[in-house]
LUMKOLRO-573999 format. One record per residue (C-alpha): residue number from 1; x, y, z. Coordinates in steps of 0.1 Angstrom, whole numbers. Example, Ala and Ser with C-alpha at 12.3 -4.5 7.8 and 13.67 -1.06 7.14 Angstrom:
BEGIN
+-----+-------+-------+-------+
: seq :    xx :    yy :    zz :
+-----+-------+-------+-------+
:   1 :   123 :   -45 :    78 :
:   2 :   137 :   -11 :    71 :
+-----+-------+-------+-------+
***
This chain:
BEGIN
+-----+-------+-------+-------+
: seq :    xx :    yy :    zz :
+-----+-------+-------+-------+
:   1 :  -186 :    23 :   -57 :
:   2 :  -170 :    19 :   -21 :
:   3 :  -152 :    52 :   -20 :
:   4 :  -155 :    86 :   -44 :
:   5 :  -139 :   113 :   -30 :
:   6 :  -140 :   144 :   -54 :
:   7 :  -123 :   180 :   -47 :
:   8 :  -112 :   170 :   -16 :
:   9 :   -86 :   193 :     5 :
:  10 :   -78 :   194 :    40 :
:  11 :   -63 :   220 :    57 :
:  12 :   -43 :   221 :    94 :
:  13 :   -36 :   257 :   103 :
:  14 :   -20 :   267 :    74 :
:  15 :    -7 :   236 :    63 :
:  16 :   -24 :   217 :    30 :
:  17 :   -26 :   182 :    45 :
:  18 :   -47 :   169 :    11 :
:  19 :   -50 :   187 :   -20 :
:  20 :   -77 :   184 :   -42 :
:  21 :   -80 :   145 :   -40 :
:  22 :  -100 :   133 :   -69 :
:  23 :  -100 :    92 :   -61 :
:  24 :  -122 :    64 :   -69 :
:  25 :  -121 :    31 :   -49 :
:  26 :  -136 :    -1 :   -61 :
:  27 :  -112 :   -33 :   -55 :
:  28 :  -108 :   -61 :   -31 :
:  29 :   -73 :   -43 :   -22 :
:  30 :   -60 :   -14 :   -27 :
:  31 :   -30 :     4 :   -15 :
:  32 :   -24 :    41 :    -4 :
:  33 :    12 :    45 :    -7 :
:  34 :    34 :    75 :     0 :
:  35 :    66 :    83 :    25 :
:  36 :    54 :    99 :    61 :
:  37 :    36 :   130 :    56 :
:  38 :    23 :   123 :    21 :
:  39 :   -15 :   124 :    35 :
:  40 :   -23 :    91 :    39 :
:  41 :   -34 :    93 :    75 :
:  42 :   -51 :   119 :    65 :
:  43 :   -71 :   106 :    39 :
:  44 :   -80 :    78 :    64 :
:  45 :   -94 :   100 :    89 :
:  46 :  -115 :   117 :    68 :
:  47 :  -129 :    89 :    49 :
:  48 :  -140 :    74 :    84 :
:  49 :  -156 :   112 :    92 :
:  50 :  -131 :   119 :   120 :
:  51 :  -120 :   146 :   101 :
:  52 :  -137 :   178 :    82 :
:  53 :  -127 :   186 :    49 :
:  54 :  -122 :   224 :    41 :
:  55 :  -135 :   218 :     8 :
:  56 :  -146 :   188 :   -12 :
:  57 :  -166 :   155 :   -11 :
:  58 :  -166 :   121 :     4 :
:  59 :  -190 :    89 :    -3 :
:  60 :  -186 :    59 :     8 :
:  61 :  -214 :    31 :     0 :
:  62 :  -225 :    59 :   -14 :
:  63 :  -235 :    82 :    11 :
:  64 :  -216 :   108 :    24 :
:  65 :  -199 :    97 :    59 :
:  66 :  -208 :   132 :    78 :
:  67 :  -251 :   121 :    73 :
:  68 :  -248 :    90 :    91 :
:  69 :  -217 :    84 :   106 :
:  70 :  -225 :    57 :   131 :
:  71 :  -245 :    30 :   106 :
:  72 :  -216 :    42 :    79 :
:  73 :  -185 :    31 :   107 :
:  74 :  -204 :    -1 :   117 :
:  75 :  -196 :   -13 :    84 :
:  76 :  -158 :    -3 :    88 :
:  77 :  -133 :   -20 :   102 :
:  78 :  -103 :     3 :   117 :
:  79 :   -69 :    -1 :   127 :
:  80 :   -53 :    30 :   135 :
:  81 :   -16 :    38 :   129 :
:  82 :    -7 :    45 :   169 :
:  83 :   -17 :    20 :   197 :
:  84 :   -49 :    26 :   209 :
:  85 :   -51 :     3 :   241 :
:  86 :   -67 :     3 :   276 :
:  87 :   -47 :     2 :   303 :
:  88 :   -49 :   -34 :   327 :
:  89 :   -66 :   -49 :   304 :
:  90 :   -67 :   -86 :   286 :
:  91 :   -68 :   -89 :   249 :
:  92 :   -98 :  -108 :   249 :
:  93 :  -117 :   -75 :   269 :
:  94 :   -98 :   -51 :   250 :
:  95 :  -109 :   -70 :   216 :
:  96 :  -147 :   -77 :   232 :
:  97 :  -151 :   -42 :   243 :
:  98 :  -146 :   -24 :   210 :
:  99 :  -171 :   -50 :   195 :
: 100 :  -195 :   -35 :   222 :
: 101 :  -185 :     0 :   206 :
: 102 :  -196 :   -15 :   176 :
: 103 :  -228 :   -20 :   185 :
: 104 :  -229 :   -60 :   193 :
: 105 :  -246 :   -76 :   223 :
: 106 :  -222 :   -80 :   253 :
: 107 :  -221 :  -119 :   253 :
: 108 :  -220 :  -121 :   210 :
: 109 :  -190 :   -96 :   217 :
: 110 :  -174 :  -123 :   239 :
: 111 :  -177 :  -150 :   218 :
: 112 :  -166 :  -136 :   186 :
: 113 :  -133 :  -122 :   206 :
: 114 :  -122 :  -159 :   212 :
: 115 :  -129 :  -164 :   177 :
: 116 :  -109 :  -132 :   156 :
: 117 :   -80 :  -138 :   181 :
: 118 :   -80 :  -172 :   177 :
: 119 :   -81 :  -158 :   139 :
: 120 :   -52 :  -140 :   144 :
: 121 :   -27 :  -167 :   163 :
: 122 :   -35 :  -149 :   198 :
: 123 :   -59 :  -176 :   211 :
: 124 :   -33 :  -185 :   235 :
: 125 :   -23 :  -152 :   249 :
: 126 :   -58 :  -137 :   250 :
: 127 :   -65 :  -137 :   290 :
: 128 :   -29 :  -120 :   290 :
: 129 :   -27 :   -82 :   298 :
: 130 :   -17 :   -58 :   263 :
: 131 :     9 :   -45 :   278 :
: 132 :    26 :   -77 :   282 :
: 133 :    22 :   -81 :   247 :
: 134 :    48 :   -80 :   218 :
: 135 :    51 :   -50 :   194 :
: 136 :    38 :   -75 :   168 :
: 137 :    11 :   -91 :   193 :
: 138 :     0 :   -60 :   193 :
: 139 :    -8 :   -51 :   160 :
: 140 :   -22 :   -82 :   157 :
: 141 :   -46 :   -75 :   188 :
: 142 :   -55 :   -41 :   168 :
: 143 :   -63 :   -67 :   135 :
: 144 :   -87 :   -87 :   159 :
: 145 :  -107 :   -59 :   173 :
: 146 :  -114 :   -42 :   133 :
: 147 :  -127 :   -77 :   123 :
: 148 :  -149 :   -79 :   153 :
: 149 :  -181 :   -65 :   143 :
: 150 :  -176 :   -81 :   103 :
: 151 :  -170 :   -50 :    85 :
: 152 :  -176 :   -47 :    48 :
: 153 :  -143 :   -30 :    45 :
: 154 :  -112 :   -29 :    67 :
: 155 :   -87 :     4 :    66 :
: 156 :   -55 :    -7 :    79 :
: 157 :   -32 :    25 :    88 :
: 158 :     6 :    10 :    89 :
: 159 :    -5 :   -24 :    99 :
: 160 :    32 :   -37 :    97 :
: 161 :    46 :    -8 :   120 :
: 162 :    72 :   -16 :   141 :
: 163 :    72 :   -50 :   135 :
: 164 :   102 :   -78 :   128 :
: 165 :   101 :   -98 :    96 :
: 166 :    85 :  -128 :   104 :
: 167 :    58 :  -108 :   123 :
: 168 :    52 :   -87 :    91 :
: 169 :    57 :  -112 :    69 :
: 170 :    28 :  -134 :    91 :
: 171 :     4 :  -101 :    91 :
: 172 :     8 :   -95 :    55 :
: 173 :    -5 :  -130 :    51 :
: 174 :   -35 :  -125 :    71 :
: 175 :   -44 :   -91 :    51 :
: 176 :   -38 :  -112 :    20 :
: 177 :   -59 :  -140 :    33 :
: 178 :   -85 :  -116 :    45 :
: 179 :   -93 :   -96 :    10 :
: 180 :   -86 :  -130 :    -9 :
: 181 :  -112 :  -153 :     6 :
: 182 :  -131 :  -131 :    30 :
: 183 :  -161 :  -107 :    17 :
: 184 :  -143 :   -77 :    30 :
: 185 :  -123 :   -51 :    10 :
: 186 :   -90 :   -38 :    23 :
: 187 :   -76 :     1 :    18 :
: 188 :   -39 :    -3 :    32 :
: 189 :   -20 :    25 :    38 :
: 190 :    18 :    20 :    41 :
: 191 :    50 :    39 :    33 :
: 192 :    64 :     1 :    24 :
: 193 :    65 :    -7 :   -10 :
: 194 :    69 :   -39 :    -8 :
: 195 :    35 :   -44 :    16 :
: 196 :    16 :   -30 :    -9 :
: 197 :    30 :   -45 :   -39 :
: 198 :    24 :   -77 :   -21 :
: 199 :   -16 :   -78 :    -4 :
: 200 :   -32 :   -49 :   -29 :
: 201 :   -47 :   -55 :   -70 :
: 202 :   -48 :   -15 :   -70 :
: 203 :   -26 :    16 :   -57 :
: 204 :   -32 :    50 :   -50 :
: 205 :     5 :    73 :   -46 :
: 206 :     4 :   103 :   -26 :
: 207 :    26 :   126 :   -26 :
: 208 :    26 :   163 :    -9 :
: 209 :   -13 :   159 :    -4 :
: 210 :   -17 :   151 :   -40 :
: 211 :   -24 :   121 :   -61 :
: 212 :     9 :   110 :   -81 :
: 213 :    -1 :    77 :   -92 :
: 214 :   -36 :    54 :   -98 :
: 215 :   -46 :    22 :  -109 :
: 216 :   -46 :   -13 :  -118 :
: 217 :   -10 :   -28 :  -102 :
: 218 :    -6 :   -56 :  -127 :
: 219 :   -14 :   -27 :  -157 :
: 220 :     6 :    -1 :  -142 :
: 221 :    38 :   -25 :  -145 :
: 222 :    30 :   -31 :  -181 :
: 223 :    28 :     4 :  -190 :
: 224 :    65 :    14 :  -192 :
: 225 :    95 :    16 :  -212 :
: 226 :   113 :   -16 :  -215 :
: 227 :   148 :   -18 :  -198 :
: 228 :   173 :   -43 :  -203 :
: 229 :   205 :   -52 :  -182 :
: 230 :   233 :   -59 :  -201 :
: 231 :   268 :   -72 :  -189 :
: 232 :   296 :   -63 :  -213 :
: 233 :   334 :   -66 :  -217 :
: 234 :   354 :   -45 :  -238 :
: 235 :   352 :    -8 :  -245 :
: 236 :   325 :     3 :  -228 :
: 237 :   325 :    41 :  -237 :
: 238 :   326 :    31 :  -274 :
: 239 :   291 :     8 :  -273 :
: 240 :   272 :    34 :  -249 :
: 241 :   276 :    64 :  -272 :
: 242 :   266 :    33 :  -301 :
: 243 :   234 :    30 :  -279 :
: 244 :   230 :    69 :  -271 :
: 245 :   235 :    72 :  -308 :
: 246 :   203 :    49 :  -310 :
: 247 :   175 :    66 :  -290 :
: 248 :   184 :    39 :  -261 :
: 249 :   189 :    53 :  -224 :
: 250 :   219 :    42 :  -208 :
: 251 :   223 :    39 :  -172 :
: 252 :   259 :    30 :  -158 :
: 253 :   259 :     2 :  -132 :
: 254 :   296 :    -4 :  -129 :
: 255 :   326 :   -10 :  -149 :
: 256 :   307 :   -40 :  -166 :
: 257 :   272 :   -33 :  -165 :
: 258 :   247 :    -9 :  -175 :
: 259 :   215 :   -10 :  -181 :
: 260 :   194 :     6 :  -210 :
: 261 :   162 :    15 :  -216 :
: 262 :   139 :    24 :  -243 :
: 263 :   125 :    62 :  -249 :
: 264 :    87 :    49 :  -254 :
: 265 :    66 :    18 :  -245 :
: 266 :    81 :     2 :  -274 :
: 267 :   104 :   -28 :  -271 :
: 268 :   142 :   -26 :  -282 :
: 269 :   150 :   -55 :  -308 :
: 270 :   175 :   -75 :  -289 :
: 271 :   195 :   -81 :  -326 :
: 272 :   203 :   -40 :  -322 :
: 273 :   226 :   -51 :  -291 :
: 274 :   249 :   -76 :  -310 :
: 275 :   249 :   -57 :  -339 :
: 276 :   262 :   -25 :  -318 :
: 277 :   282 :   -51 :  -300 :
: 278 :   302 :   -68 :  -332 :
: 279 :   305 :   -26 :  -345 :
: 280 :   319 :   -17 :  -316 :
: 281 :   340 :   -52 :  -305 :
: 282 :   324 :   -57 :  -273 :
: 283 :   311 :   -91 :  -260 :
: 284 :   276 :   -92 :  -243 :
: 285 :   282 :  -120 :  -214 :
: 286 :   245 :  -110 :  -202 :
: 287 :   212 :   -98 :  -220 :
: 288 :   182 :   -97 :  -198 :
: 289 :   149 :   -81 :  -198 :
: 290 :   143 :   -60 :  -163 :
: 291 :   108 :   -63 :  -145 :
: 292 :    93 :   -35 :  -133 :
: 293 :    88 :   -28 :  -100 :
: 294 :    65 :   -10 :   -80 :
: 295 :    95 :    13 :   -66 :
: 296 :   102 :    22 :  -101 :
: 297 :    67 :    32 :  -108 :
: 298 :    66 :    54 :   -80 :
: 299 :    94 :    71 :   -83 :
: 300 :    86 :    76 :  -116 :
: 301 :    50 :    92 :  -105 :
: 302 :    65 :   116 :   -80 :
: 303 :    94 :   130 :   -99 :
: 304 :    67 :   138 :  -124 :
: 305 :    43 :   149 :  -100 :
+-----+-------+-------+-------+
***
């Protein structure tokens, strides 16, 4: 198991920052998902031992982080949320020196600098000072120095922060490319949706400091009521009470469309919508099954949480 975390609650002051976090990581990439605040930094933090829980657990590769903190964080790659630079200083010695931190030799921190920036399309501006760099040249500078030392896991805090689309869309391929085909394992934290629906095979929603949502992403979609968007013409009232009077769900869309979904996991039979439609004289111009998304699942998991 790479992380099991069991009772875990952190306090700050008075605030409940986590609340009795029960969570088991095991994937090549999984996501912690939540809006600002939700406790995902948090949870970070204090999987890495920077933090103190006020009650609870935390293991990963299978020891807890607080007994040997320094050989547990040489097998972690970080990258922290806010920009954690040096002033005057290059990329290439900003990206060598946290290598040394790591506990590499001087001159095998050197070389593997040219070779993770190279990694991350900043070979040519590594002799250039950070500050000079872009908001996305950045992030990508804080990529470089987590895969340094060749960590057996990488936790990425808001790696897209800030960034434009073609500079997120370009990291998101290097954290897909990374958990794919290298042997690392990613956690990603993000408040985007789409970043984690895209890079991660697992998700974990926070919300408040608690856990609203876990699992499988692919099996989480496929657990859900079916919906279906319809586009109708005719009398609308008459075939939505036909629905309603059906045990469908009908969500209003416009003047023309609405969309209806099922009250369990079972499938509507598409014949019930012609048949409602010919009963009611309406004509269906558009019958299509909606996906679900990962937005929908979410939502779904905090308005129940």
């Amino acid at each position: 198991m790479l992380v099991q975390i069991e009772g875990l609650s952190v306090f700050y002051s008075e605030s409940r920052a986590l609340n009795d976090v029960n969570l088991s990581i095991d994937s090549k990439s999984t996501g912690l998902l939540g809006p600002n605040g939700a406790g995902k930094s948090t949870l970070i933090k204090t999987i890495l031992g920077f933090l103190v829980p006020s009650s609870g657990s935390v293991r990963i590769f299978g020891s807890s982080v607080h007994d040997n903190p320094i050989k547990i964080r040489q097998k972690i790659g970080y990258m922290p949320e806010n920009d954690c630079y040096i002033p005057d200083i290059t990329g290439l010695d900003f990206v060598s020196y946290m290598g040394e931190l790591a506990g590499m030799p001087k001159d095998d921190a050197i070389q593997r600098a040219h070779e993770v920036l190279q990694y991350v399309n900043l070979g040519e501006a590594r002799y250039r000072k950070i500050e000079a760099y872009s908001i996305g040249m950045k992030q990508r500078a804080k990529l470089a120095q987590a895969l340094i030392h060749d960590p057996i896991v990488l936790l990425l805090d808001e790696p897209t922060n800030g960034m434009d689309p073609a500079g997120r869309q370009e990291m998101l391929e290097l954290i897909r490319e990374i958990s794919t085909y290298k042997k690392i394992d990613v956690i990603l934290s993000s408040h985007i949706l789409d970043d984690v629906e895209y890079v991660c095979e697992d998700v974990i929603a926070l919300d408040q400091g608690k856990v609203a949502l876990e699992g499988n992403m692919k099996q989480l979609k496929s657990e859900h009521r079916f919906s279906y968007e319809l586009r109708i013409k005719g009398d609308q009232k008459a075939y939505i009470l036909a629905l309603k009077e059906n045990d469908c769900e009908v969500d209003i869309r416009s003047s023309v469309e609405i969309r209806v979904t099922a009250q369990d996991s079972t499938p509507i039979n598409k014949n019930l919508f012609f048949q409602l439609a010919i009963e009611t004289d309406v004509q269906i111009r558009h019958l299509g099954l909606v996906e679900r998304s990962l937005e929908d699942i979410f939502i779904s998991a905090v308005e129940q949480n």
